[in-house]
N, C-alpha and C positions, 0 to 999 in steps of 0.2 A: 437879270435872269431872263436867259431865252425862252420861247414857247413855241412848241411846234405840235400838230396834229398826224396821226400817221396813222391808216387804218390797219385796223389789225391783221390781215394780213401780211402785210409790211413793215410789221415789227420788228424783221427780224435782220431788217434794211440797217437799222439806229442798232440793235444790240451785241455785243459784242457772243456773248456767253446763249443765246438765240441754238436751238435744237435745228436748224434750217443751215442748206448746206449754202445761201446764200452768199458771195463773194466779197462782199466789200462792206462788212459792218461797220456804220461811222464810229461808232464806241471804242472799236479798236482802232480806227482810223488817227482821231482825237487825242488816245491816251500815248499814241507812239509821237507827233509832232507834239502834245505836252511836254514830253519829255527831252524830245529831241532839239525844239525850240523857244527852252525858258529862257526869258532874257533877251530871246532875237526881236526889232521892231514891227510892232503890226501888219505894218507894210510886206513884208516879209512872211508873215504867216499868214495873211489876210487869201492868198490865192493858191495856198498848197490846201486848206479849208473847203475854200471853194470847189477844189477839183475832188476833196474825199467826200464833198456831199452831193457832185453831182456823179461820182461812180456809186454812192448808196443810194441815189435817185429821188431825196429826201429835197423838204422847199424851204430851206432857211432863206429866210431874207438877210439881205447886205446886213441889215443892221445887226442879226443876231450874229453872223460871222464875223464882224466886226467886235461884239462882245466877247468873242469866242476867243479873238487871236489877242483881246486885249491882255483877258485872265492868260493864257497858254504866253504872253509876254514878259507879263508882274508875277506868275507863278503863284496869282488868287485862285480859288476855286472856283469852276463855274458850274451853277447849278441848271439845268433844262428841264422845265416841264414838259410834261409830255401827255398828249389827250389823245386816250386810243378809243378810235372810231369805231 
């Protein structure tokens, strides 16, 4: 399970469904390479990840995206906490 912090005003950076006309929610970022790359090797989703959380400006570390592309590989769920500041 990933953990990231995000202050609340940049909430709306991670949420998809977010009232902010913000451009680049990772939520939706996440749910469309889910779908688009179940089954592909981590390797592979490890740096299209990369680039949807650095356009939502958000600080996952290597290791969480690495958790990220593993579920989004095996098509497990992954769950993210989230601690809004």
């Amino acid at each position: 399970m990933g953990e990231i912090s995000v202050d609340r005003q940049h909430l709306d950076r991670l949420l998809a469904d977010s009232a902010s006309t913000y451009g680049a929610p990772y939520q939706r970022a996440f749910a469309e390479l889910a779908e688009a790359h179940r089954g592909r090797p981590v390797a592979e989703i490890l740096p299209l990840l990369r680039c949807a959380a650095d356009e939502a400006l958000l600080g996952f570390t290597d290791a969480d995206l690495r958790e990220q592309a593993q579920a989004i590989s095996t098509g497990e769920p992954y769950v993210l906490r989230v601690t809004v500041a």
